[in-house]
C-alpha positions as YAML, in Angstrom:
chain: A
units: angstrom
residues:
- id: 1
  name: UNK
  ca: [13.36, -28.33, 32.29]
- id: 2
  name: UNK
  ca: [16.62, -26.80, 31.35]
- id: 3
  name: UNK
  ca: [17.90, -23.52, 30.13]
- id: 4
  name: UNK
  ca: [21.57, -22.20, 28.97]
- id: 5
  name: UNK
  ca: [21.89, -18.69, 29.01]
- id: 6
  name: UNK
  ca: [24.77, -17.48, 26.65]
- id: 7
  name: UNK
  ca: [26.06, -13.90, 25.22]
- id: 8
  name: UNK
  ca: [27.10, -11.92, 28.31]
- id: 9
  name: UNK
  ca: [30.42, -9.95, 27.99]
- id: 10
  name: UNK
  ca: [32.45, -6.67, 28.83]
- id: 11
  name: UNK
  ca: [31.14, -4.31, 27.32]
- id: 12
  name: UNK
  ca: [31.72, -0.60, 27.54]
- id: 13
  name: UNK
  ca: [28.95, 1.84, 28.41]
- id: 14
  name: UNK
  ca: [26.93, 2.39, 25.82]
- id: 15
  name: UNK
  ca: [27.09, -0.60, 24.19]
- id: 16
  name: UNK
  ca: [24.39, -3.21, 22.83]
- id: 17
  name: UNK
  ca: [24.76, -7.47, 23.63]
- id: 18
  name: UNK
  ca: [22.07, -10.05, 22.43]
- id: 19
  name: UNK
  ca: [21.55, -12.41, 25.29]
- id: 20
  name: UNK
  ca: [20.26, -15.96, 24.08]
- id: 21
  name: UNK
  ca: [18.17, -18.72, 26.39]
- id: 22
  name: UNK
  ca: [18.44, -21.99, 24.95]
- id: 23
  name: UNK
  ca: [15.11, -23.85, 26.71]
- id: 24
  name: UNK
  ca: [14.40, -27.82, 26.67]
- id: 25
  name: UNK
  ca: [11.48, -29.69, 28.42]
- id: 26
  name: UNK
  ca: [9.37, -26.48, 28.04]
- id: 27
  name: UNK
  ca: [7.95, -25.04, 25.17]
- id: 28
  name: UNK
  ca: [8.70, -21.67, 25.78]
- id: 29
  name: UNK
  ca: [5.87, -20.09, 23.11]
- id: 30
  name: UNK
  ca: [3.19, -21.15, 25.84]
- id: 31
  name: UNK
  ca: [4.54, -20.12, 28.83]
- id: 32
  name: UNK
  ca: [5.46, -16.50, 30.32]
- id: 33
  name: UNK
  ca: [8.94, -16.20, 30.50]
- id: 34
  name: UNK
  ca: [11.11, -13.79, 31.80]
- id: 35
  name: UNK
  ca: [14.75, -12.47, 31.89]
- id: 36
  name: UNK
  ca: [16.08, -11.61, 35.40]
- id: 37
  name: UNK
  ca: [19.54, -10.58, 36.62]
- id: 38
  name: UNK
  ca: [21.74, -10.30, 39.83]
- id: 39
  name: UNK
  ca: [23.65, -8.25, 40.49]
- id: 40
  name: UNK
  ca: [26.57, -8.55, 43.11]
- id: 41
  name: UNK
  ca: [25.18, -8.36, 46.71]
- id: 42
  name: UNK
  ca: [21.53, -7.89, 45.48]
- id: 43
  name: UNK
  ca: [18.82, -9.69, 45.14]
- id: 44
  name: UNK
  ca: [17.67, -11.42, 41.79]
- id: 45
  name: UNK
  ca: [15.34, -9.04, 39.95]
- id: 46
  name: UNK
  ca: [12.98, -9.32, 36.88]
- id: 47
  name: UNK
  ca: [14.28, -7.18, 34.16]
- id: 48
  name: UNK
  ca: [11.49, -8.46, 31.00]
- id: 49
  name: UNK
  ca: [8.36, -10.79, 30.16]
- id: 50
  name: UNK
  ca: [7.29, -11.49, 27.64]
- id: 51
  name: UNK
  ca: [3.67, -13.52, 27.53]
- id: 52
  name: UNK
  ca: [2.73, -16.59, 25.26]
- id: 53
  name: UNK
  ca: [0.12, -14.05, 23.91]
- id: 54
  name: UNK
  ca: [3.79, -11.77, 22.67]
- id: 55
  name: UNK
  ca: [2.99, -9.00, 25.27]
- id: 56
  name: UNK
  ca: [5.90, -7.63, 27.08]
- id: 57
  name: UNK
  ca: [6.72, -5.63, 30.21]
- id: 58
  name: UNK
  ca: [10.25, -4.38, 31.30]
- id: 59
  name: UNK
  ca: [11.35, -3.26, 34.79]
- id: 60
  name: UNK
  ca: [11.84, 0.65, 34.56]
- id: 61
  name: UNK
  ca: [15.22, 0.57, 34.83]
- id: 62
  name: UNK
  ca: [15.75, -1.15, 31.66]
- id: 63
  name: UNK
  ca: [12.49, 0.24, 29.64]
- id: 64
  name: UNK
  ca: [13.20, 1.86, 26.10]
- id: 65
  name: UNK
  ca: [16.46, -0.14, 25.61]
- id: 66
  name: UNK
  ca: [15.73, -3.95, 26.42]
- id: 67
  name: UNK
  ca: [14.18, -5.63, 24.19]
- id: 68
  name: UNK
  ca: [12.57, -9.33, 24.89]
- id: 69
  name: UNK
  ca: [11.80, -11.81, 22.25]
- id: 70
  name: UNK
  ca: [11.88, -15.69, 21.27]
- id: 71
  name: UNK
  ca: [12.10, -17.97, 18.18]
- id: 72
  name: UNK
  ca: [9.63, -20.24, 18.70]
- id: 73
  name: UNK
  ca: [11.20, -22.65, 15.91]
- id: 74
  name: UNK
  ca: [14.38, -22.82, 17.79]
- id: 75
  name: UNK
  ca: [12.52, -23.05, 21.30]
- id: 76
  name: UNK
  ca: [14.92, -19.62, 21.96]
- id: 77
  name: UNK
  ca: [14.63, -16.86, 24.17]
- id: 78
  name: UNK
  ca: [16.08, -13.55, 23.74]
- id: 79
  name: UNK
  ca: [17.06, -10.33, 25.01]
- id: 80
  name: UNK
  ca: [18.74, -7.56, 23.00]
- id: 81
  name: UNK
  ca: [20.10, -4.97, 25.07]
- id: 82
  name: UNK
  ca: [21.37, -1.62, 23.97]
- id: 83
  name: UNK
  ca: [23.03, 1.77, 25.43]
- id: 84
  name: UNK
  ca: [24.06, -0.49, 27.95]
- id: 85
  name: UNK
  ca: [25.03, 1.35, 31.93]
- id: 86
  name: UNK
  ca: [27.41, 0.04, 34.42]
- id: 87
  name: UNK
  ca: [24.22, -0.73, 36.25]
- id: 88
  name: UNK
  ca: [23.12, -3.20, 34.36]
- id: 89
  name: UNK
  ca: [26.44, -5.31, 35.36]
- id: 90
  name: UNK
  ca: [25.02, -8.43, 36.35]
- id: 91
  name: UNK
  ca: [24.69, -12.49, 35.49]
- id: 92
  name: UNK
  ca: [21.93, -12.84, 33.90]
- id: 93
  name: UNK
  ca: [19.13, -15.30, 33.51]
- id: 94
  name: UNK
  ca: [16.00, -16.77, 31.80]
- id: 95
  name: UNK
  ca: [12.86, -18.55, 33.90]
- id: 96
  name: UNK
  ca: [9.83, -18.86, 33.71]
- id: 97
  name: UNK
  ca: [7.76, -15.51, 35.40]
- id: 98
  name: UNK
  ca: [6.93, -16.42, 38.15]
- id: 99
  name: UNK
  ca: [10.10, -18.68, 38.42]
- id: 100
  name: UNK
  ca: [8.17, -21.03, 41.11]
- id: 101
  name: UNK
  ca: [10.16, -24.21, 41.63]
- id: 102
  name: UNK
  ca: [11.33, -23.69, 38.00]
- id: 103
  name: UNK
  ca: [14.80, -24.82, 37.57]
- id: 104
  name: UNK
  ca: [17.93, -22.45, 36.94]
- id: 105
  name: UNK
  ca: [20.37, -22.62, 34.80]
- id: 106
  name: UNK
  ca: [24.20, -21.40, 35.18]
- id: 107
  name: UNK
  ca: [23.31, -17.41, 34.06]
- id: 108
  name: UNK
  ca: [25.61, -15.74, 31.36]
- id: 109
  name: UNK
  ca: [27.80, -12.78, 33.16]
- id: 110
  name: UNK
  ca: [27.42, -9.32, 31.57]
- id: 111
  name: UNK
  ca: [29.55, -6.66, 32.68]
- id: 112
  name: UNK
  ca: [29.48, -3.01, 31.84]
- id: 113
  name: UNK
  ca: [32.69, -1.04, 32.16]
- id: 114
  name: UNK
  ca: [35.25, 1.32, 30.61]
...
């Protein structure tokens, strides 16, 4: 199992990024996968799931402007983010939820600043 996070930036507060997880060895439509981030000096935290079924749940903190989704054709997950805060400055990362002994992959950094 492998995944390749890509489309983290600067961005200024406010702003919007699509994050991308490319996933191979899993087929991502039958699990439930999740988008977490770290920030620096914290702990990794789940931000989004979204369930083979297409339920989702988001962390508070990011409810009402994350969005989680996948293309199923291109074995792709997503996460669109929007009215971004400098607390949401973190790398960011895909995994299965509940990671487990899941492999990571090398995060995409997103970064939230004026």
């Amino acid at each position: 199992v492998q995944y390749v996070e890509s489309g983290g930036d600067l961005v200024q507060p406010g702003g919007s990024l699509r994050l991308s997880c490319a996933a191979s060895g899993i087929t991502i439509s039958y699990a439930q996968m999740g988008w977490y981030r770290q920030a620096p000096g914290k702990q990794r935290e789940l931000v989004a799931t979204l369930r083979h079924v297409g339920s989702t749940d988001y962390a508070d903190s990011v409810k009402g402007r994350f969005t989680i989704s996948r293309d199923s054709a291109r074995n792709t997950l997503y996460l669109q983010m929007n009215a971004l805060k400098p607390e949401d400055t973190a790398v960011y990362y895909c995994n299965t939820n509940p990671a487990g002994t899941s492999p990571w992959g090398q995060g995409t950094q997103v970064t939230v600043s004026s």
